[in-house]
C-alpha positions as CSV (number, residue, x, y, z in Angstrom):
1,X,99.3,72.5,-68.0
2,X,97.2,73.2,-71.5
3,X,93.8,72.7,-71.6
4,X,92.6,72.2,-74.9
5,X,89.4,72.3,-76.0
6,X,88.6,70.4,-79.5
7,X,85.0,69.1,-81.4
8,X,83.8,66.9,-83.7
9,X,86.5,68.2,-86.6
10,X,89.3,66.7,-84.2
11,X,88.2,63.2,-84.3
12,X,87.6,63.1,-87.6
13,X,90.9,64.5,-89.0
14,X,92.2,62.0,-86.0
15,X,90.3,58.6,-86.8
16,X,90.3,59.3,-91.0
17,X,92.1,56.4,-92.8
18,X,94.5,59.4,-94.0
19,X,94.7,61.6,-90.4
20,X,95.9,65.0,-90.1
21,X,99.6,65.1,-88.8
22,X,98.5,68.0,-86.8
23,X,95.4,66.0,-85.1
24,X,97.8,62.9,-84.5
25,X,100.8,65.2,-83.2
26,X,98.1,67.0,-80.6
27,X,96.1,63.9,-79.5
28,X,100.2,62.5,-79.0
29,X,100.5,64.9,-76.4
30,X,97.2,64.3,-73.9
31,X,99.5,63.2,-71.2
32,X,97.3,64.7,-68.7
33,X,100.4,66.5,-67.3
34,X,101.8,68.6,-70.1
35,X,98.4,68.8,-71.9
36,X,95.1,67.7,-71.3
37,X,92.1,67.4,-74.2
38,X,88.4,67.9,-73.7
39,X,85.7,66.9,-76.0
40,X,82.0,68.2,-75.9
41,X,79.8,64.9,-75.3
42,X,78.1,65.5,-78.8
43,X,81.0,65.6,-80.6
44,X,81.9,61.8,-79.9
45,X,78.1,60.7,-82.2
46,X,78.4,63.0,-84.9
47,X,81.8,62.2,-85.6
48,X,81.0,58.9,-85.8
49,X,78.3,59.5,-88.3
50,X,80.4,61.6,-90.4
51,X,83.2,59.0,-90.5
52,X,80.8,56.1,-91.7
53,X,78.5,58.3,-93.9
54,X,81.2,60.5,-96.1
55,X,84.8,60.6,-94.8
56,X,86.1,57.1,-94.7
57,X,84.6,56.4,-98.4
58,X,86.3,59.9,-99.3
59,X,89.7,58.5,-98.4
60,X,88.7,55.0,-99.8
61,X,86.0,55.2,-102.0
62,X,88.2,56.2,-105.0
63,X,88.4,52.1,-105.8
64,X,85.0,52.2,-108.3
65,X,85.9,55.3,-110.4
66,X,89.6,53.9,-110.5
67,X,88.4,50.2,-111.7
68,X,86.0,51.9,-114.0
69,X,89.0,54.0,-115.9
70,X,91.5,51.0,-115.7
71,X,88.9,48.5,-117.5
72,X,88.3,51.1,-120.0
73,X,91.9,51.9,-120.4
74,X,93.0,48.3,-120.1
75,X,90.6,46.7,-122.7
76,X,91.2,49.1,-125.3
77,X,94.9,48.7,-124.6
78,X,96.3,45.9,-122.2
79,X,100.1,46.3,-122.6
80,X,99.5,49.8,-121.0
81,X,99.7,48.2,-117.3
82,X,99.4,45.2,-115.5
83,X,95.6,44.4,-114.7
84,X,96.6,42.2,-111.6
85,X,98.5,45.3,-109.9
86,X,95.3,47.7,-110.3
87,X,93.0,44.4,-109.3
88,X,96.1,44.2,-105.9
89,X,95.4,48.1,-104.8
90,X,91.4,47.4,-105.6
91,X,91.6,44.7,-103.2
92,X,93.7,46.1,-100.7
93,X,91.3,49.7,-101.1
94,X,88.6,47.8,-99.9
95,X,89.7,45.8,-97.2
96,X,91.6,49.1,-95.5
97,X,87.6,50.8,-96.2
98,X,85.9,47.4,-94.5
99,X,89.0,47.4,-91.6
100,X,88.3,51.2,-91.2
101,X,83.9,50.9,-90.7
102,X,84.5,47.7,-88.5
103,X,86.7,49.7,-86.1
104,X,85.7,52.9,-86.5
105,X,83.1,52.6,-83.1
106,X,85.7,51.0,-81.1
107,X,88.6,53.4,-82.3
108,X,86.4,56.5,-81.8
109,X,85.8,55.0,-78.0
110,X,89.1,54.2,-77.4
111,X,90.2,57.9,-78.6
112,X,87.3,59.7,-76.2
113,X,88.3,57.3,-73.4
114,X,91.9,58.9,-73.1
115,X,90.1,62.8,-73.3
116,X,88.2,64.2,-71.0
117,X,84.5,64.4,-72.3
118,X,82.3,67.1,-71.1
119,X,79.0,65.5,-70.4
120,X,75.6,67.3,-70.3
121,X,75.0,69.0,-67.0
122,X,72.9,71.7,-65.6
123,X,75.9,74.4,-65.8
124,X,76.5,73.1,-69.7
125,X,72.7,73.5,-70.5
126,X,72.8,76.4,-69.2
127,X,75.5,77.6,-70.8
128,X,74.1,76.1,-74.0
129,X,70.9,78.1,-74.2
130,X,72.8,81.5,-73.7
131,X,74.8,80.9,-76.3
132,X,71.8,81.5,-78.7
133,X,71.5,85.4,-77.0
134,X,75.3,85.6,-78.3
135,X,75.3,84.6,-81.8
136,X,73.2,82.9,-83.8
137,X,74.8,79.2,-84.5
138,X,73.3,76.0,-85.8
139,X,71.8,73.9,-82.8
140,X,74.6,71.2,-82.7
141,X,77.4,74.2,-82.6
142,X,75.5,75.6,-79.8
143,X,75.8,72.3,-77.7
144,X,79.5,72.3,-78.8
145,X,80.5,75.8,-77.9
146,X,78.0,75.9,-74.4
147,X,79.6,72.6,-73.1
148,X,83.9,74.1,-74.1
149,X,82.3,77.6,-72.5
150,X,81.0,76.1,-69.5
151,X,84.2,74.1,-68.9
152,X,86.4,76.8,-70.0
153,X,84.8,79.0,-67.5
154,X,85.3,76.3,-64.7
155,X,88.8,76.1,-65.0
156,X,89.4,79.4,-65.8
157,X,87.7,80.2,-62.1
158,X,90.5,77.5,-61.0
159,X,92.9,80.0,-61.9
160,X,93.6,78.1,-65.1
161,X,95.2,80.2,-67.6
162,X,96.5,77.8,-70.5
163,X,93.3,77.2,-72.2
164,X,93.0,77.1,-76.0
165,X,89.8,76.2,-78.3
166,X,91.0,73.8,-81.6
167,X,88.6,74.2,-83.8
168,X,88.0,74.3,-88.1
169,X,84.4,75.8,-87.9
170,X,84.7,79.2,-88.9
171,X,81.4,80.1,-87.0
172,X,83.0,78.8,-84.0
173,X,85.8,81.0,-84.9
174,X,84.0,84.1,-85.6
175,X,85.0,87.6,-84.7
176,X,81.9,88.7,-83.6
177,X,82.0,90.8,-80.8
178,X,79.6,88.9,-78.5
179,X,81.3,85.7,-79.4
180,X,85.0,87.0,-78.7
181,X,84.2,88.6,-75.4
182,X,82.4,84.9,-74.2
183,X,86.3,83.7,-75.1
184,X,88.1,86.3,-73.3
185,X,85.7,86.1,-70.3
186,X,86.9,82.6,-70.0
187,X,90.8,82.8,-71.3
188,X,90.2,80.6,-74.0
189,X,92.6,81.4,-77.3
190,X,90.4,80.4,-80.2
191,X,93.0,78.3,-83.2
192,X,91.7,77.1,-86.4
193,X,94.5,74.2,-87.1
194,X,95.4,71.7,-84.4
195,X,98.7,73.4,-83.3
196,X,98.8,74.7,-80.2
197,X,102.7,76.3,-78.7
């Protein structure tokens, strides 16, 4: 079986009103048999933050520069389109960005709920605070990479040799010695897309 390790980036490009083929393709194959996903504990809030706070307006949001250019358009000129159209994908915009917030906490549960989530314990906090004496991350990338590290090393003491880290965060990703021989030590194959062979 592949274990496959993914963070916050996953569920966004998963849950986004416009998802990445890649994340949907992956998260299609958590069977459990064929493929198992893990997911660091943290990575289930901050997503969720990040989906409210930026990326669902990003994909959805476009509706108030869009009405400003077709009013300005339209009243200099209103045989250049029908209004009611523009007013249709306004209306339908904004009810696809109210759909997406309403079920963005239930969706984001449901999608954790078929992974398996690596919850704090004392082998992840551990693992957590020697991550800092390998390279020098952000806090919240330290939590990420000491929880797939510590599970990564558990399975790979299983004798568990399909193990791959998805991830888009290039310090996650980094070729830095220290950082590269933590992956090795535990088998993990570091990929910066979603596609795993």
């Amino acid at each position: 079986m592949k274990h496959v390790f993914v963070e916050t980036n996953f569920l966004i490009d998963l849950l986004r009103p416009f998802p990445s083929r890649d994340a949907e393709q992956l998260f299609a194959r958590n069977n459990g048999v064929d493929l198992r996903l893990y997911i660091p504990w943290c990575s289930q809030s901050e997503a969720w933050r990040t989906l409210k706070d930026r990326i669902i307006g990003e994909d959805l949001g476009f509706t108030t520069a869009m009405m400003k250019f077709a009013v300005r358009r339209w009243v200099a000129d209103r045989t250049l389109f029908d209004k009611q159209e523009v007013d249709k994908v306004h209306r339908l915009a904004d009810a696809d960005r109210a759909t997406a917030l309403t079920s963005l906490e239930q969706r984001l549960h449901d999608a954790v709920a078929k992974m398996e989530r690596i919850d704090p314990s004392p082998a992840v906090i551990a693992r957590t605070l020697q991550v800092f004496k390998i390279k020098s991350l952000k806090p919240f990338d330290e939590m990420v990479l000491g929880a797939v590290l510590s599970k990564a090393t558990e399975l790979y003491a299983a004798n568990e040799r399909d193990l791959h880290f998805c991830e888009l965060d290039g310090d996650l990703a980094s070729k830095h010695p220290p950082l590269v021989a933590e992956y090795l030590s535990c088998g993990l194959t570091v990929h910066q897309d979603f596609r795993v062979p």
